[in-house]
Structure formats: C-alpha cells, structure tokens
VEXDREN-2710 file (C-alpha; in Angstrom, 1 decimal):
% VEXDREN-2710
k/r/px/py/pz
1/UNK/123.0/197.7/126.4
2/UNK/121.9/197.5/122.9
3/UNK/120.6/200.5/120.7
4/UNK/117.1/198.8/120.8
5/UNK/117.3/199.4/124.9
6/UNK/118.5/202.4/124.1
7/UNK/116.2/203.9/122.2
8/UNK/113.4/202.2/124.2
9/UNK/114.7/203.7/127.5
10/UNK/114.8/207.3/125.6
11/UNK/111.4/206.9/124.3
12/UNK/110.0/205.7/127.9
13/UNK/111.7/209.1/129.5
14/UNK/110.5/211.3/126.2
15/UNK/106.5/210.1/127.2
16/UNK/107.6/210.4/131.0
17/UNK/109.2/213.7/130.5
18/UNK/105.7/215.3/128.8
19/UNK/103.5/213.9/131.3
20/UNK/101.9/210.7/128.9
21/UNK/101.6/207.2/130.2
22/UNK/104.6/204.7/129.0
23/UNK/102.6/202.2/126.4
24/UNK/104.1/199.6/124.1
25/UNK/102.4/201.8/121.3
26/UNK/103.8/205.2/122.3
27/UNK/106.9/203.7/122.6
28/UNK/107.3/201.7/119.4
29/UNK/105.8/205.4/117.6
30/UNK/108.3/207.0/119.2
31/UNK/111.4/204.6/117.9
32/UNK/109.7/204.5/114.4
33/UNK/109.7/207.9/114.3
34/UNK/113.5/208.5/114.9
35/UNK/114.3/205.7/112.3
36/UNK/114.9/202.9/115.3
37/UNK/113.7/199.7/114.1
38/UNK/112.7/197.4/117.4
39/UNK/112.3/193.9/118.1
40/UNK/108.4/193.5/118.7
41/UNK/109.4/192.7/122.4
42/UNK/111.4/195.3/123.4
43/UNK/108.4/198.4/123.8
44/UNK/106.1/195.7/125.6
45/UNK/108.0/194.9/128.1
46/UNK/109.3/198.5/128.8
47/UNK/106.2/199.2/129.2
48/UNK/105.3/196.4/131.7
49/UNK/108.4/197.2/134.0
50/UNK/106.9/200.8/134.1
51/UNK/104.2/199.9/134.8
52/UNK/105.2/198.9/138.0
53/UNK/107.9/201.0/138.9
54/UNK/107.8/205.0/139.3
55/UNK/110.2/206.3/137.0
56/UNK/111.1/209.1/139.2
57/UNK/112.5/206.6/141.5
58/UNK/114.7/205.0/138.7
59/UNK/115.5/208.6/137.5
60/UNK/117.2/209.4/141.1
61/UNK/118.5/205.9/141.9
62/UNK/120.7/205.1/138.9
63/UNK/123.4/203.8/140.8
64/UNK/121.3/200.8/141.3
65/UNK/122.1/200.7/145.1
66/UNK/120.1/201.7/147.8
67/UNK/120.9/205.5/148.1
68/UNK/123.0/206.5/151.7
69/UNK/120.4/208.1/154.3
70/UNK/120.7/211.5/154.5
71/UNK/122.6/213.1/157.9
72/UNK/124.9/210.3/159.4
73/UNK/124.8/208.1/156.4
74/UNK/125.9/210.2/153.8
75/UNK/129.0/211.5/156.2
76/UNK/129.7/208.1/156.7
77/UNK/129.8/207.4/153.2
78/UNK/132.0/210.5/152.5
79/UNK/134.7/210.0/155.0
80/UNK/134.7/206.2/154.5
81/UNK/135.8/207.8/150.9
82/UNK/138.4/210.4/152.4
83/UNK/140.0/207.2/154.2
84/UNK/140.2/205.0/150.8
85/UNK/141.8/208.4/149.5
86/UNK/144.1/208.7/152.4
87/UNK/145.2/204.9/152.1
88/UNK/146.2/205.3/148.1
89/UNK/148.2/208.2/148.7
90/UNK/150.2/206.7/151.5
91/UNK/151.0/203.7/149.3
92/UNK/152.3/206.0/146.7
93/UNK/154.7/207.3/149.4
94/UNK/155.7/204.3/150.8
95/UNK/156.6/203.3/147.6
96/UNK/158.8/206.2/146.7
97/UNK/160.0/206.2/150.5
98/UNK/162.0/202.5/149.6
99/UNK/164.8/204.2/147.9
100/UNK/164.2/202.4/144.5
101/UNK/164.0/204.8/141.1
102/UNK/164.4/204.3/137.9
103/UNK/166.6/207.1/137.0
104/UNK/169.0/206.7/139.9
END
C-alpha cells in the first residue's frame, strides 16, 4: 500500500471516527493538512467506496474473509487450529525421534 492510500485510509477513519461524512474534499483537507501530497484520484475514489460500504463493517472484518459464526463456528475454527498445532509439534518429534544429530 502506498503512503497516498495510507494517508487517504487514515483521513477516511479520522472523519469516520468524529462522526462527519467521508468526502473527496474532507479527505484531501485532511492529507493537506498533515503535509500528504495526493494524486487528485486517490480522495475521490475513497470516498466513492465509502460511500457504499459501512466502515464499521470494514473496521471489524479486516481479515478480509468472512468472519467464523459465532457458537459452533468459531470452536470449529479454534480446534481446527489446536490440530494444525498438534500436527507441527509431532513432526518436530518425529524428526528428533530418527536418531540423526548434528552433535553426535
């Protein structure tokens, strides 16, 4: 991500984060006032993705996946996890468990 997203995505959560509406204007102020200097592109079409999407949402979904449902889901998830966990650390022993070692 460039600094001109940057700065555009930390401008668009500034105006969210005070309870003003995202604009092309507000953002470019915002960037011009902390020394960013933006291509004339970037604030407009921040502003047009906002426009459409609730920024709460984007806030609380950053992973970019659809978030696990809550109850069964999210256990599934976690012990799908502790498995993957399991797995690694029995490799590591079965590795050791060969009878090869460097300082033999």
């Amino acid at each position: 991500m460039s600094n001109q997203e940057l700065a555009c995505t930390y401008a668009a959560l500034i105006l969210h984060d005070d309870g003003i509406a995202v604009t092309a204007d507000k953002i470019s102020t915002i960037c011009a006032a902390a020394g960013v200097e933006l291509e004339t592109y970037w604030p407009g079409l921040f502003a047009k993705l906002l426009e459409k999407k609730d920024i709460e949402d984007l806030i609380t979904n950053v992973g970019g996946g659809a978030a696990p449902a809550a109850g069964a889901g999210g256990a599934a998830a976690g012990g799908a996890a502790a498995e993957e966990e399991k797995s690694e650390s029995e490799e590591e022993e079965s590795d050791d468990d060969m009878g090869f070692s460097l300082f033999d």
